[in-house]
N, C-alpha and C positions, 0 to 999 in steps of 0.2 A: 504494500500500500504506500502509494506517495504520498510526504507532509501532508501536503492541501485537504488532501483525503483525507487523512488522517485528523485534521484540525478540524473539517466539513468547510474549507473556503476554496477558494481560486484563487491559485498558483500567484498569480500577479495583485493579488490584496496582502500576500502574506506579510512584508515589513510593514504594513500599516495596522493589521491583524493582530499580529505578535504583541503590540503593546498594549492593545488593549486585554487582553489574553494573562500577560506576566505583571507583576507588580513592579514597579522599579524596575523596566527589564533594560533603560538605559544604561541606569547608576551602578546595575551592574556588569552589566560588559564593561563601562567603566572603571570599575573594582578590579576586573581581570586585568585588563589592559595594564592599569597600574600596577596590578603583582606581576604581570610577568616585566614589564622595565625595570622592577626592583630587583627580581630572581635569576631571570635569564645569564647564563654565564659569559657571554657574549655579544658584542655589538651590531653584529652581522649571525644572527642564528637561524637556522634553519628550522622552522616552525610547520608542522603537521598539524593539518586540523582535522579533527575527528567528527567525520557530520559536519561538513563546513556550510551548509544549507546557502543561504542567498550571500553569505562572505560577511555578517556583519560583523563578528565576533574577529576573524582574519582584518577587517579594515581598522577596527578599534586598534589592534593589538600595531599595524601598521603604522598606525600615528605616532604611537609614542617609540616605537622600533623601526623607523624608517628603512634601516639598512635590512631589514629581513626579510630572508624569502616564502614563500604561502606554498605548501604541498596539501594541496585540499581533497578529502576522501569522503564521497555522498553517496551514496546507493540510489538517489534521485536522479536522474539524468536533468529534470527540469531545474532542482535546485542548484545541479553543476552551471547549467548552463547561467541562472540569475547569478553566479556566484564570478561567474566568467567577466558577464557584461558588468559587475560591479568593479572589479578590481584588477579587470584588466591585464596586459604581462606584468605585475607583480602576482600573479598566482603564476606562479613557475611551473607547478604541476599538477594537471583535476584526473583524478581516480576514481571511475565510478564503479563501487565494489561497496561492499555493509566493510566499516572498520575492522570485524569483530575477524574477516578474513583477509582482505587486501594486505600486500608486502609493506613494509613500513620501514622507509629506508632512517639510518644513522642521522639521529636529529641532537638538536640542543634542547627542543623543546614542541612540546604536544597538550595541546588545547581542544576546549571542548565545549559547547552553550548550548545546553539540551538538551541531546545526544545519550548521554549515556545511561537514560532511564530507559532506551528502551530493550538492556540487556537484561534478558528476561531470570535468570538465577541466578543464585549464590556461585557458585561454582565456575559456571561463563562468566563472571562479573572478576573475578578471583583471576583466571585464567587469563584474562587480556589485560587485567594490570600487570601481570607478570611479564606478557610481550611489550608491552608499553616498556616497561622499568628496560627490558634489553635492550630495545631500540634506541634510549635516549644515552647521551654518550656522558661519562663522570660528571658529577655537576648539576647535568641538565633537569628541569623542571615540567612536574604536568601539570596542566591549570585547569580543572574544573568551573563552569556554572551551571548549579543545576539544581530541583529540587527534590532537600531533604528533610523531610518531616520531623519535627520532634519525635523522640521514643518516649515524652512523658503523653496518656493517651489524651488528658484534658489539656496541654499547651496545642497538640497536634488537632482538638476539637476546634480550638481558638483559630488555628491559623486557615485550617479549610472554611470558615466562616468568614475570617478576610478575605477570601481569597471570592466564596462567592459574593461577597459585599461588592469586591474589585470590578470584577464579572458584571453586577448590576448597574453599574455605573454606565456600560455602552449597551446593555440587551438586557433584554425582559428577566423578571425574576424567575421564570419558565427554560427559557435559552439557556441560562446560568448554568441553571441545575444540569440542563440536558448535554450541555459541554464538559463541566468536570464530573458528571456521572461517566460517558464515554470515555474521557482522558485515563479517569481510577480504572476500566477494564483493561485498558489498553498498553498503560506504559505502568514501568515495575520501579517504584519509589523506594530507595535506601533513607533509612534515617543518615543522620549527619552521625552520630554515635558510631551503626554500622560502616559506613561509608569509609570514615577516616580508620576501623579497625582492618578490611580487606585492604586497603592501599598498605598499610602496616605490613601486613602479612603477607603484601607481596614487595615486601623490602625498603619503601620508601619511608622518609621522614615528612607527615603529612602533618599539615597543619590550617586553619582556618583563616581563611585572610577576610573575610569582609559574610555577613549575615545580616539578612532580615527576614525574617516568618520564618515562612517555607525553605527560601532562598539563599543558596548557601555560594561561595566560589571558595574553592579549596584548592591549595597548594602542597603540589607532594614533590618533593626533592630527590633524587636518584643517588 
């Protein structure tokens, strides 16, 4: 199933979609962007994006890393292609393959905004941080954004409440529901708790760089 589908829009609404969709979904690619110029071990790093969809998260991360180059990986053909016409020859390289299988060449660093909720178990989740941690060279950093629910069950009540609150603000109190009722079947949510313990255990030193609610961007070290 491609995004659009998967969201219920068209292809060509999705950057305008997405925000109404995420909370803060600027302030935090924001947030990444600033963790990876702070982490990145190099000036010039070759940066893989994981699920690079229409390039926003790779443009973000561009501004403040000028000299880096974009090896982008979508299983979307459609999202390759919005990710193309965004960014132009600074995407060096588009791979259209699921991450979870595509080659993933010798990087500095591997980033991600969305994307990895929809690795459906423990064990496949476990499994490709470990190819992550090999592919990324001494030093290099993964940056996460994505969401992770509290594991306490009444902060996690609070925050799916914001989140339809969020939701109500562009579409009917009806819509709402019927979008994160479909999202909750769809894609596989780790707590932040969980999240940071499987990067752990697949050897990184991981750590939280910026949260709000749901919404986490997580920094794991190699």
């Amino acid at each position: 199933m491609s995004v659009a589908a998967h969201l219920g829009i068209d292809l060509a609404e999705y950057d305008a979609r997405i925000r109404t969709f995420i909370p803060d979904y600027e302030t935090m690619l924001g947030a990444a962007a600033a963790t990876l110029r702070a982490t990145v071990p190099t000036r010039a790093p070759l940066i893989v994006d994981l699920g690079i969809g229409t390039g926003a998260l790779a443009a973000a991360c561009l501004e403040v890393v000028p000299r880096a180059r974009i090896f982008g990986i979508d299983e979307d053909a459609g999202m390759l292609d919005a990710a193309r016409a965004r960014l132009g020859p600074r995407l060096r390289t588009a791979v259209h393959d699921t991450f979870e299988r595509a080659a993933i060449p010798r990087c500095d660093a591997l980033v991600a905004s969305l994307a990895l909720h929809h690795v459906p178990t423990p064990a496949r989740r476990l499994r490709l941080f470990r190819r992550l941690r090999a592919a990324l060279r001494p030093g290099g950093v993964l940056l996460t954004a994505d969401c992770h629910p509290s594991s306490h069950a009444r902060l996690a009540a609070l925050e799916r409440a914001h989140r339809l609150e969020f939701l109500a603000r562009t579409y009917t109190p009806r819509e709402a529901r019927g979008f994160a009722n479909a999202w909750a079947r769809e894609d596989h949510y780790t707590t932040l708790i969980d999240e940071l313990a499987f990067l752990r255990r697949a050897g990184f030193h991981a750590d939280v760089a910026w949260r709000r609610r749901q919404y986490a961007v997580i920094v794991a070290v190699r």
